[in-house]
Residue, then its C-alpha position, 0 to 999 in steps of 0.5 A: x733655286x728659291x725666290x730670287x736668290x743667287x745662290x753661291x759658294x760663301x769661300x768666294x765672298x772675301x774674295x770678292x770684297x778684295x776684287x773690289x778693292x783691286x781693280x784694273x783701269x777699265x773695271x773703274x771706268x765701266x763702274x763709274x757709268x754703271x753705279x749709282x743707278x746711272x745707266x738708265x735707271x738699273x742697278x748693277x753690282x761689282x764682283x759678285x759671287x754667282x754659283x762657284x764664279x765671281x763676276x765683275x758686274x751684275x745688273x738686273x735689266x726686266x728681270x734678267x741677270x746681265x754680266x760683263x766679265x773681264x775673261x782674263x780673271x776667269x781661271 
C-alpha cells in the first residue's frame, strides 16, 4: 500500500452507496453519535469498502483505523 490509501475492490463501491441508504435501527443510531465529528472530535465513515470487505463504520483515531461491523451483513 501507497500513502494513506485504502485500497478496495471499485465493484463494492455501488454497494456501498445502497447500504448507506439501507440501514437497520441500530446502524442509524450509532451513525447519529458518530457523524458530524460528534464523538470526540474524530471522523467516522459508514459503509466503506476496505480490500474486498465493506465495513458499516471507519474512523481514524491517532492515526489507526478503527470499525464496528455489524456480523450479520458479513457472508
Amino acid at each position: 500500500m501507497t500513502g494513506n490509501l485504502i485500497h478496495y475492490d471499485s465493484k463494492l463501491k455501488p454497494l456501498s452507496r445502497a447500504l448507506r441508504t439501507d440501514s437497520v435501527l441500530a446502524e442509524v443510531l450509532v451513525w447519529q453519535k458518530l457523524r458530524a465529528r460528534q464523538m470526540m472530535g474524530f471522523q467516522f465513515l459508514r459503509q466503506r469498502p476496505i480490500d474486498k470487505y465493506i465495513v458499516d463504520f471507519d474512523g481514524v483515531v491517532n492515526g489507526i483505523a478503527n470499525w464496528i461491523e455489524d456480523a450479520k451483513r458479513v457472508n
